[in-house]
Every structure is written in structure tokens, then in C-alpha cells.
Backbone as JSON, one array per atom type, in Angstrom:
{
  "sequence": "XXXXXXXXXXXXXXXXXXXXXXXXXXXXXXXXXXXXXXXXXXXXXXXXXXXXXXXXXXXXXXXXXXXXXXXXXXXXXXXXXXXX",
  "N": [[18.84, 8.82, -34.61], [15.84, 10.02, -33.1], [15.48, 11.89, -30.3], [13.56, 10.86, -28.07], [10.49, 11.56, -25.6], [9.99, 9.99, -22.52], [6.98, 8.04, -22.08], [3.98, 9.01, -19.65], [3.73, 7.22, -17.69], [5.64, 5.89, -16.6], [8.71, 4.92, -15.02], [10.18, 6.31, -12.35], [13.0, 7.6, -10.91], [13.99, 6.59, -7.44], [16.01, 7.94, -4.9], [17.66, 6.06, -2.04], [18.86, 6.0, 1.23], [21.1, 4.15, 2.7], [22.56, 2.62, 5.66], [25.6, 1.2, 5.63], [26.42, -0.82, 6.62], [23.95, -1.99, 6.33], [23.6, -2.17, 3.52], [25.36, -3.69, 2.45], [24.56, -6.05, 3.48], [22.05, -6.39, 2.05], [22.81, -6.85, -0.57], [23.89, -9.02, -0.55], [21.58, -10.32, 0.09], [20.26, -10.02, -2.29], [22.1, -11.32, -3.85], [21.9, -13.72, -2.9], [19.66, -14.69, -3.88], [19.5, -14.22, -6.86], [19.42, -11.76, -8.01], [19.5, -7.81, -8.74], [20.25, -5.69, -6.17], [18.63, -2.97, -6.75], [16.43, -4.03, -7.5], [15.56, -6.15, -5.97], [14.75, -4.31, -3.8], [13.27, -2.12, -4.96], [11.1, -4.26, -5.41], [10.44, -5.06, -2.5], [9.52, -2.63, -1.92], [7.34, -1.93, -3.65], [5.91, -4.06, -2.71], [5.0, -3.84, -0.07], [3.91, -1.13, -0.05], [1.27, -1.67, -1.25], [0.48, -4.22, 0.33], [-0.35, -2.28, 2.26], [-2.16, -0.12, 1.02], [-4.04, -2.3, 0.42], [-4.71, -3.09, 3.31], [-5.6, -0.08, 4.38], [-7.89, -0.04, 2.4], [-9.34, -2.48, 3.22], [-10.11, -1.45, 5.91], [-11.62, 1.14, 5.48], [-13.41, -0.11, 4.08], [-14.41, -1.73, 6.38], [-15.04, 0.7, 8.34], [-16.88, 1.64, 6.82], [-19.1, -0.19, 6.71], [-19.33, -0.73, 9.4], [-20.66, 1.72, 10.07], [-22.86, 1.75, 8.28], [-24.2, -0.27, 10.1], [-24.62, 0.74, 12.64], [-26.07, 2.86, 12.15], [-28.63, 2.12, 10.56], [-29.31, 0.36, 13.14], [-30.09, 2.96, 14.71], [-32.22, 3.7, 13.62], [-33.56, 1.73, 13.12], [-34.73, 2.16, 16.46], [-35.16, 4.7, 16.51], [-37.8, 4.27, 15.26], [-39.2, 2.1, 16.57], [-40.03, 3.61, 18.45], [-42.53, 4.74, 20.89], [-45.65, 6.18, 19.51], [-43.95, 6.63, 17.15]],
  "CA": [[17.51, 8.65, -34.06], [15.58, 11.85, -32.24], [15.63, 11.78, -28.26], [11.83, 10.38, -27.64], [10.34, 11.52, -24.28], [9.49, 8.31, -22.1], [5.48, 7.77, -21.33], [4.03, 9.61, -18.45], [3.25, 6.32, -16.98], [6.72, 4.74, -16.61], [8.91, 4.47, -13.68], [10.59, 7.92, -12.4], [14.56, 7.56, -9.94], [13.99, 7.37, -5.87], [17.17, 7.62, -4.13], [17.84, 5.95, -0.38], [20.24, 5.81, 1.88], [20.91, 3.03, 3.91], [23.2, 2.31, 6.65], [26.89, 0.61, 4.86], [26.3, -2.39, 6.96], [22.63, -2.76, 5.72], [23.68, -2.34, 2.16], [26.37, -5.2, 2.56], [23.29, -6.89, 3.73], [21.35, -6.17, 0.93], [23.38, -7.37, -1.28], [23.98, -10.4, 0.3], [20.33, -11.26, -0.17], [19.83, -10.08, -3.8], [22.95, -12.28, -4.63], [21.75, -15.07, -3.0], [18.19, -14.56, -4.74], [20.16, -13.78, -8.0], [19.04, -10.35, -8.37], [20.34, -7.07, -8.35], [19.79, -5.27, -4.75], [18.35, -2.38, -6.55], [15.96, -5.01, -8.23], [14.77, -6.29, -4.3], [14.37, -3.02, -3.06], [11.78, -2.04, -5.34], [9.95, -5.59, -4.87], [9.91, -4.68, -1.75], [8.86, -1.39, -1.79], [6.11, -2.13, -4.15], [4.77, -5.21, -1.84], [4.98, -2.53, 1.05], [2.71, -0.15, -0.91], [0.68, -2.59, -1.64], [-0.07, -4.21, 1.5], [-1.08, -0.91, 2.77], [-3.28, -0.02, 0.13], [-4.99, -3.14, 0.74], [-5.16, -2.68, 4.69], [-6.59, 0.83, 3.75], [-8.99, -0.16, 1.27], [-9.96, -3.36, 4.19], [-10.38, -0.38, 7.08], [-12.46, 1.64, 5.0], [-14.67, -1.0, 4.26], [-14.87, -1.67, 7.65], [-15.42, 1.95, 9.03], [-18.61, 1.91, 6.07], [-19.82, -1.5, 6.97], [-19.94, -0.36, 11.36], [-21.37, 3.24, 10.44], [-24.04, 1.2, 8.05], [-25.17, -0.91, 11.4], [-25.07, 2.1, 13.17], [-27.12, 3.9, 11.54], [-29.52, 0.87, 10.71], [-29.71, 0.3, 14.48], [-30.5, 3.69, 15.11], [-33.32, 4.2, 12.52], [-35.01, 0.74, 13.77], [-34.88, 2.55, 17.53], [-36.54, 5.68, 16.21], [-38.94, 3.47, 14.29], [-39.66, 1.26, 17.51], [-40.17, 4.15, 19.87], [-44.15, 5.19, 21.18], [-46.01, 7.08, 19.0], [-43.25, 6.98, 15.97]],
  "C": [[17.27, 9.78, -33.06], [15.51, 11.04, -31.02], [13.93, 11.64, -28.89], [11.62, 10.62, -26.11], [9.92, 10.18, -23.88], [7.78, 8.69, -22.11], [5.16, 8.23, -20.24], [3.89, 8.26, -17.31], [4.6, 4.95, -16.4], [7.11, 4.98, -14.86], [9.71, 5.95, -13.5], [12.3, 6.98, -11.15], [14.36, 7.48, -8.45], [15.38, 7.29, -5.07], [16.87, 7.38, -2.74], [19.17, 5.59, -0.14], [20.11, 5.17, 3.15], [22.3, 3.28, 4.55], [24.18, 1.46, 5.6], [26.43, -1.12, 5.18], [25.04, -2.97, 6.69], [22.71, -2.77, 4.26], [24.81, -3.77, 1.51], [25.69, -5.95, 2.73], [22.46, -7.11, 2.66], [21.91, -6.89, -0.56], [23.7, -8.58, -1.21], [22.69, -11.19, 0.04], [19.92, -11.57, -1.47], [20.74, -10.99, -4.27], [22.34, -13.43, -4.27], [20.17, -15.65, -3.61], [18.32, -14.29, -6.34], [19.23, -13.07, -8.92], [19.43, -9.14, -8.27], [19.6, -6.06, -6.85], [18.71, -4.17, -5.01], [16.3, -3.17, -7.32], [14.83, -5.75, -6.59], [14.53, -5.2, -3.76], [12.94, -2.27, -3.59], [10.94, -3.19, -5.18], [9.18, -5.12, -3.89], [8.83, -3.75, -1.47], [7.57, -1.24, -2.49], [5.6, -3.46, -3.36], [4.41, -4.52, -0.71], [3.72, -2.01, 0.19], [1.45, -0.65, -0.96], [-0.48, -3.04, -0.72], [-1.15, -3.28, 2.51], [-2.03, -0.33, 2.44], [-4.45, -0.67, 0.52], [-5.65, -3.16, 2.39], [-5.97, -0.9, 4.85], [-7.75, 0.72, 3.52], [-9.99, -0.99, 2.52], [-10.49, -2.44, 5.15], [-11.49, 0.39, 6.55], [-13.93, 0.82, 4.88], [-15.55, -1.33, 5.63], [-15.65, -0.52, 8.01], [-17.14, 1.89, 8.66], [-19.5, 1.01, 6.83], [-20.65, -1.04, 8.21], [-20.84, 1.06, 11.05], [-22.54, 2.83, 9.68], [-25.02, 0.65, 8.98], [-25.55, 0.07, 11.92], [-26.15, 2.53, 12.41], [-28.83, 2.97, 11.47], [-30.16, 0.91, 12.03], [-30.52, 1.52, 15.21], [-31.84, 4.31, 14.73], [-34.51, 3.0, 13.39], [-35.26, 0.79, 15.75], [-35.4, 4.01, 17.17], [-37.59, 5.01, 15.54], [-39.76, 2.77, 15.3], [-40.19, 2.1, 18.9], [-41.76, 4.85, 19.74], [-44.32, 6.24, 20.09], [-45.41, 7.66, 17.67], [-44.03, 6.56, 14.54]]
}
């Protein structure tokens, strides 16, 4: 069977490096979650991502939302002033 490249859309290698005594740790949790550590680490790391994204995406909205009033506010105070 020929070598097949993967999909550009798959998953790619990240290496980290933890601390001995946090990887003894780590392991410790994925076993008792019966999973492999490298198996929780991405979870993680994709609920991380995630989160952030979403607090992002929430901030932005915000920023639009306050610079919409603004602006609003400022239009119906040139609109309200003598002679406008």
C-alpha cells in the first residue's frame, strides 16, 4: 500500500515539558480518569483555547455594543443642540 499524505486538516505533534513532579501528577489524574495523560493534556488544552476564544469573541462584542451607545449618545447630543 503507497504512503498517503494525511489531510491538511488533521492534528499536527506539540511537544511540552513539564516539571518530573508535575508529570507524576499528571499521570496520576489521567489514570484515575482512565485516560492516557497525553489524552488530558490536549482536553485541556483545547478547553483552554476555547474558553478564550469565547472570552474574546464576548469582549469584542462588548467593546462594539459600548462604542454603538457611544456613538448613539453622541449623535442624539449633536442632534439636540441649538440651531442643529
Amino acid at each position: 500500500m503507497p504512503h498517503r499524505n494525511p489531510p491538511a486538516d488533521t492534528t499536527a505533534v506539540c511537544s511540552v515539558r513539564l516539571p518530573t513532579d508535575r508529570i507524576a501528577e499528571l499521570r496520576a489524574l489521567a489514570d484515575a480518569r482512565g485516560t492516557k495523560p497525553t489524552t488530558l493534556l490536549r482536553a485541556w488544552a483545547i478547553e483552554h483555547l476555547n474558553t478564550v476564544t469565547r472570552l474574546r469573541d464576548r469582549d469584542a462584542e462588548r467593546w462594539e455594543r459600548d462604542l454603538r451607545d457611544t456613538t448613539e449618545h453622541l449623535q442624539r447630543l449633536l442632534d439636540e443642540r441649538p440651531g442643529a
